[in-house]
C-alpha positions in Angstrom: 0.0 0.0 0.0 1.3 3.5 -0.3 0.1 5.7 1.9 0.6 9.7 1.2 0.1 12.3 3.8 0.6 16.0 3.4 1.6 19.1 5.7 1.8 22.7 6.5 4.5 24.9 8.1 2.5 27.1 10.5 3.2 29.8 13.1 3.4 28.3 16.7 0.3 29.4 18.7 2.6 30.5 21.8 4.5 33.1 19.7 3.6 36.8 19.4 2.5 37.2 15.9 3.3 41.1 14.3 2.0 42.4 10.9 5.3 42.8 8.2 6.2 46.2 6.8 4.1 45.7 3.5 0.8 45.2 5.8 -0.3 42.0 4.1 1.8 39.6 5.4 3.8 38.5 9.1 6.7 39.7 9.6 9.0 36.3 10.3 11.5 37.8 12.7 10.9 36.1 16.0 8.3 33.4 14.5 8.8 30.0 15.6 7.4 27.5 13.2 5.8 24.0 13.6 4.8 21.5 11.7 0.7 21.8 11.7 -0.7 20.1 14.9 -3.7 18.8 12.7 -1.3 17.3 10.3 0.6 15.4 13.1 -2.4 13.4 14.0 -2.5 12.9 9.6 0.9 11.7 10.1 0.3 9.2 12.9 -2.5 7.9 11.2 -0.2 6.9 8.2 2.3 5.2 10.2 -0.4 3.4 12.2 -2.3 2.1 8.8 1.7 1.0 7.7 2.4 -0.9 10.7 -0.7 -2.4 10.3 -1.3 -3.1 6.6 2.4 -2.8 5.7 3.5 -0.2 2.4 5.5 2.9 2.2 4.6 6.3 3.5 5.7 9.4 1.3 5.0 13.0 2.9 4.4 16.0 0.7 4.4 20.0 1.6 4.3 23.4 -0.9 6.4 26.3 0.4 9.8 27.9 0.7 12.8 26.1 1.5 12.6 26.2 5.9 9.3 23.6 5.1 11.8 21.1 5.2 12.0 21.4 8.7 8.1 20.0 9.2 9.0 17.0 6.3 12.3 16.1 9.0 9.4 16.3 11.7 7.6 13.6 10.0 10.9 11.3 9.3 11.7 11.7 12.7 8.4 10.2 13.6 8.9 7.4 10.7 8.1 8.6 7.5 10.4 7.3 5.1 10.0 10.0 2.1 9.6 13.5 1.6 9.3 15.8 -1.3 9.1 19.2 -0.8 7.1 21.4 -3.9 9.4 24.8 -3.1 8.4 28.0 -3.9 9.1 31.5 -1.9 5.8 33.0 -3.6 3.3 32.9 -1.0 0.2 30.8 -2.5 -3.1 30.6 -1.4 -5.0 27.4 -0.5 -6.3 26.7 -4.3 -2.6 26.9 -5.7 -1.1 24.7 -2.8 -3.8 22.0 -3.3 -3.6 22.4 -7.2 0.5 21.6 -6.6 -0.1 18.9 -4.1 -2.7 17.1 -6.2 -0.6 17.4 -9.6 2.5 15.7 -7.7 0.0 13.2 -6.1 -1.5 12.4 -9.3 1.6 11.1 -10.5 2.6 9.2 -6.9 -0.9 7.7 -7.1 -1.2 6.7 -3.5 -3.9 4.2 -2.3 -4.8 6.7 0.6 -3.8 10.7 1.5 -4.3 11.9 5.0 -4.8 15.4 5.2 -5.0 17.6 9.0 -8.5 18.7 9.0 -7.6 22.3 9.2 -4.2 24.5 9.6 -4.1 26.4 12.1 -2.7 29.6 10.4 -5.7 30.2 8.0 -8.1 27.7 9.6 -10.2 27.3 6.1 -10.2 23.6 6.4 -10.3 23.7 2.4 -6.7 22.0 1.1 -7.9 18.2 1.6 -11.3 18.6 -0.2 -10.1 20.7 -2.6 -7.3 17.7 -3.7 -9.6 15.1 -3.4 -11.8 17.4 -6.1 -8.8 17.9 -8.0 -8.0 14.0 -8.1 -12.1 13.0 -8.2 -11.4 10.9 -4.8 -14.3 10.4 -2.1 -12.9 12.9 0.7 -14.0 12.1 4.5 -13.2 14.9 6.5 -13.0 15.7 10.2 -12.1 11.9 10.6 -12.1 10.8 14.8 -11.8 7.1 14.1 -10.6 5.1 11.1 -10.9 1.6 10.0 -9.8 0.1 6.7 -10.2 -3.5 5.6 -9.0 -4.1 2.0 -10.7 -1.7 0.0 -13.2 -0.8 2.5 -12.8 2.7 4.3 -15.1 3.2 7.5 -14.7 6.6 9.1 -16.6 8.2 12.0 -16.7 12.0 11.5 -17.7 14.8 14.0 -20.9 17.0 12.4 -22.4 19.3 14.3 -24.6 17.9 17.9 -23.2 14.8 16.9 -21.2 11.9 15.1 -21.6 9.5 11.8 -20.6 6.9 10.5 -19.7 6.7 6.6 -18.1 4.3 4.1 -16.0 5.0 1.2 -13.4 2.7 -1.2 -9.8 3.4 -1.5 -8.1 5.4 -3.2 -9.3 8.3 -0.9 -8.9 11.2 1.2 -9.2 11.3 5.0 -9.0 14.7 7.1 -7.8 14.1 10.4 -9.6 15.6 13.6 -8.3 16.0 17.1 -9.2 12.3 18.8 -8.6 10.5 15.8 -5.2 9.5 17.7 -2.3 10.3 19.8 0.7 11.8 17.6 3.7 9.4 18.8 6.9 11.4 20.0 10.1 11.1 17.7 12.5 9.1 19.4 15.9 10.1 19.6 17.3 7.0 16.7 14.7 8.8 14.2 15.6 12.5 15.3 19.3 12.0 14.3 18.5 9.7 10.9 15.9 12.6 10.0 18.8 15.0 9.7 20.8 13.0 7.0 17.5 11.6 4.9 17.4 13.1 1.7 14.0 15.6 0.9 12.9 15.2 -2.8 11.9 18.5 -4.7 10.2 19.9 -6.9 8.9 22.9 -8.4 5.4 24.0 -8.9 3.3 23.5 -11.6 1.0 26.1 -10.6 1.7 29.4 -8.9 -1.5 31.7 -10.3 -3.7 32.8 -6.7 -7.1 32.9 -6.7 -6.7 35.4 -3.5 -5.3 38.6 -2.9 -4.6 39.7 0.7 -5.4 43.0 0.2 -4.7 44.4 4.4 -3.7 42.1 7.5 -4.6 43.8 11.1 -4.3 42.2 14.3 -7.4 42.5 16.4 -8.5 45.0 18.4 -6.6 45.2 22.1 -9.5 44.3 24.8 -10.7 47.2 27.0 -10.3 47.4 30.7 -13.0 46.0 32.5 -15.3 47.9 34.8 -16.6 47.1 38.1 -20.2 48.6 39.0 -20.6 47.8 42.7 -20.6 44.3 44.6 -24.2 43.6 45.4 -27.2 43.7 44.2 -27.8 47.5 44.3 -25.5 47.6 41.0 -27.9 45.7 38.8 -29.6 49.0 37.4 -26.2 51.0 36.6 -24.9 47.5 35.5 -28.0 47.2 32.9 -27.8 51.0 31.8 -23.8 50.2 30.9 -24.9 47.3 29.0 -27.1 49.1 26.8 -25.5 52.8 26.7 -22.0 52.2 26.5 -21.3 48.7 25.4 -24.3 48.3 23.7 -25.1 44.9 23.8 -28.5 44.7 24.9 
């Protein structure tokens, strides 16, 4: 079997992000970047269907050259093959699914995990948009897996609930927190990750179908107000609420 499963570079959540000189994009000083926590769980799931079904696992990003970093993350944790699509122009998620799906056309894997989401530009559209691109069954926000054969059953958060679907391989599967427990690289698969060769490539495709026009960071929060401490406050609490913050 040959699995595939693609990820992102992304911003680490803890660090401060700032707005870069040209106002449309971060500025990069002082950014930590990680490989996409969505796309870890993607990852494990590969390496859990190889050890289980046997096969090679092939991971596949689109971006500039420090992307290799999240494809060493992934041999680290035991993927054995990486290609990296590089480009320094910033593409939007249409162009990096259009260069993943034209790379994975030719692979043509039996199953691609996807992360649901990143966690950059949260539009949860990369997956479905390859398995459109490809004309693959696409399963997405995946919390348990099971394939026999063929046979793909997934369960898959919707909204109040869960449910249950089938599809047949080849196909797409968008990971979602609970489908698993990303394993930690061991120290073996840290050190062979630095010497493993990364395949690239350049992109096929580099037309956007978005234009950041302005970035801002939101809005600082005000200070907060205290009325009184008992129940005498309640009116000049109310008259705040609708005069000044105007929420009711």
């Amino acid at each position: 079997m040959k699995i595939a499963v693609c990820v992102s570079q992304v911003p680490d959540t803890t660090t401060k992000v700032k707005i870069g000189a040209d106002g449309k994009t971060i500025d990069p000083s002082g950014v930590t970047y990680i490989i996409n926590p969505y796309d870890e769980l993607a990852v494990e799931a590969a390496l859990q269907l190889k050890e289980k079904q046997g096969g090679e696992t092939i991971v596949l990003t689109a971006g500039r050259d420090s992307s290799k970093e999240v494809i060493k993350k992934s041999y680290a944790m035991g993927i054995e093959k990486g290609i990296l699509i590089k480009s320094d122009i910033e593409m939007d998620s249409y162009a990096v699914a259009r260069n993943l799906a034209d790379v994975l056309k030719e692979i043509n894997p039996d199953i691609i995990f996807f992360g649901k989401q990143s966690i950059d530009y949260d539009d949860s559209q990369v997956g479905l948009l390859v398995a459109e691109m490809l004309g693959l069954p696409s399963i997405n926000v995946v919390v348990s897996l099971n394939i026999e054969g063929s046979k793909v059953t997934a369960e898959r958060e919707i909204e109040g609930g869960k449910e249950v679907v089938e599809a047949t391989l080849p196909a797409v599967i968008c990971a979602q927190r609970g489908l698993n427990s990303p394993r930690y690289p061991n120290l073996k698969g840290i050190m062979q990750a630095k010497s493993k060769p990364i395949e690239e490539r350049q992109p096929s495709y580099t037309e956007n179908k978005i234009e950041i026009l302005n970035m801002t960071l939101p809005k600082a929060k005000s200070k907060g107000k205290i009325v009184g401490t008992d129940v005498a406050a309640v009116g000049e609490l109310v008259k705040l609420l609708r005069e000044e913050a105007k929420v009711i």
